[in-house]
N, C-alpha and C positions, 0 to 999 in steps of 0.2 A: 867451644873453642874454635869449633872449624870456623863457624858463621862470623866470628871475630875478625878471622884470618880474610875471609870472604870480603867481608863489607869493611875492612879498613885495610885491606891489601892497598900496593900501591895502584893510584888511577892514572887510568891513562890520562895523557897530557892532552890541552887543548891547541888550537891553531893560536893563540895568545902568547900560550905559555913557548911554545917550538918559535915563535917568530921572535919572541924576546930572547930564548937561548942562540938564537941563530945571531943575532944582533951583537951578543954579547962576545960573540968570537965563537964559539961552539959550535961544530959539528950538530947537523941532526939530520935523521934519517927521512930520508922521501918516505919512503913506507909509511915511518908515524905519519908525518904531514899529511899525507893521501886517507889513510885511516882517521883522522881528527877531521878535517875539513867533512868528510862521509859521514862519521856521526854526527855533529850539528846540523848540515844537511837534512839527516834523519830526522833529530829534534827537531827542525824548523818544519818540518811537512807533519799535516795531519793526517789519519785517516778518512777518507771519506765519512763514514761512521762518526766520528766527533765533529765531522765539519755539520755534516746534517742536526744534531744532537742539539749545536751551537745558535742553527740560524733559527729566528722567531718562527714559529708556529704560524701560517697564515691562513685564515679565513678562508675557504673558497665557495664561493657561490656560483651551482652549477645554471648557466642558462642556456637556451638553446640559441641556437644559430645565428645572428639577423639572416630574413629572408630580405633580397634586393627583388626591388620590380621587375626585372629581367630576367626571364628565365633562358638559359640553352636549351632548345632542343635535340 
Protein backbone atom coordinates (compact mmCIF):
# COMPACT_ATOMS: atom_id res chain seq x y z
CA UNK A 1 0.00 0.00 0.00
CA UNK A 2 2.90 2.33 0.97
CA UNK A 3 4.66 1.82 -2.51
CA UNK A 4 0.90 2.80 -4.09
CA UNK A 5 0.96 5.92 -2.10
CA UNK A 6 4.73 6.33 -3.30
CA UNK A 7 4.66 5.91 -6.92
CA UNK A 8 1.10 7.47 -7.69
CA UNK A 9 1.33 10.32 -4.85
CA UNK A 10 0.97 13.50 -6.34
CA UNK A 11 4.00 14.80 -8.90
CA UNK A 12 5.49 17.47 -8.82
CA UNK A 13 4.55 19.78 -11.67
CA UNK A 14 6.65 20.68 -14.55
CA UNK A 15 7.85 24.19 -15.99
CA UNK A 16 4.80 23.56 -18.62
CA UNK A 17 2.34 22.70 -16.41
CA UNK A 18 3.31 26.28 -13.74
CA UNK A 19 3.68 28.49 -17.05
CA UNK A 20 0.16 27.24 -18.11
CA UNK A 21 -1.26 27.74 -14.44
CA UNK A 22 0.35 31.06 -14.40
CA UNK A 23 -1.24 32.03 -17.77
CA UNK A 24 -4.29 30.97 -16.66
CA UNK A 25 -4.75 33.61 -14.02
CA UNK A 26 -3.21 31.40 -10.99
CA UNK A 27 -0.89 32.16 -8.59
CA UNK A 28 2.29 29.87 -8.60
CA UNK A 29 5.02 29.59 -6.43
CA UNK A 30 8.79 30.66 -7.38
CA UNK A 31 9.88 28.00 -5.31
CA UNK A 32 7.92 25.24 -7.56
CA UNK A 33 9.26 27.05 -10.65
CA UNK A 34 12.95 27.21 -9.33
CA UNK A 35 12.60 23.41 -8.35
CA UNK A 36 10.96 22.37 -11.85
CA UNK A 37 13.19 24.24 -14.14
CA UNK A 38 16.31 22.40 -11.69
CA UNK A 39 14.92 18.95 -12.27
CA UNK A 40 14.88 18.96 -16.10
CA UNK A 41 17.91 20.67 -15.93
CA UNK A 42 18.93 17.51 -14.01
CA UNK A 43 17.22 15.16 -16.74
CA UNK A 44 18.77 17.14 -19.39
CA UNK A 45 22.57 16.49 -18.28
CA UNK A 46 24.15 13.33 -18.29
CA UNK A 47 26.69 11.69 -16.28
CA UNK A 48 29.90 11.49 -17.47
CA UNK A 49 29.73 7.79 -17.12
CA UNK A 50 26.69 7.33 -19.65
CA UNK A 51 28.23 10.00 -21.77
CA UNK A 52 31.43 7.83 -22.12
CA UNK A 53 29.22 4.48 -22.31
CA UNK A 54 27.31 6.23 -25.23
CA UNK A 55 30.22 7.40 -27.56
CA UNK A 56 31.46 4.62 -30.23
CA UNK A 57 34.32 2.56 -29.15
CA UNK A 58 37.38 3.74 -31.06
CA UNK A 59 40.21 1.92 -32.59
CA UNK A 60 43.50 3.22 -31.36
CA UNK A 61 46.49 2.51 -33.03
CA UNK A 62 49.52 3.10 -31.02
CA UNK A 63 52.63 4.79 -33.10
CA UNK A 64 55.46 6.28 -32.33
CA UNK A 65 56.39 9.88 -32.73
CA UNK A 66 57.23 11.26 -36.32
CA UNK A 67 61.01 12.03 -35.86
CA UNK A 68 61.69 15.60 -37.94
CA UNK A 69 65.20 16.11 -39.51
CA UNK A 70 65.95 18.65 -37.08
CA UNK A 71 66.98 17.88 -34.06
CA UNK A 72 67.59 20.60 -30.82
CA UNK A 73 70.53 20.41 -29.11
Amino acid sequence: MIDGIINNGPKEPTVAQLEQQARSGQPISLMDLAAAVHREEQDKRKSVVEQLHQQPKQESKKTAPKKSAEREL
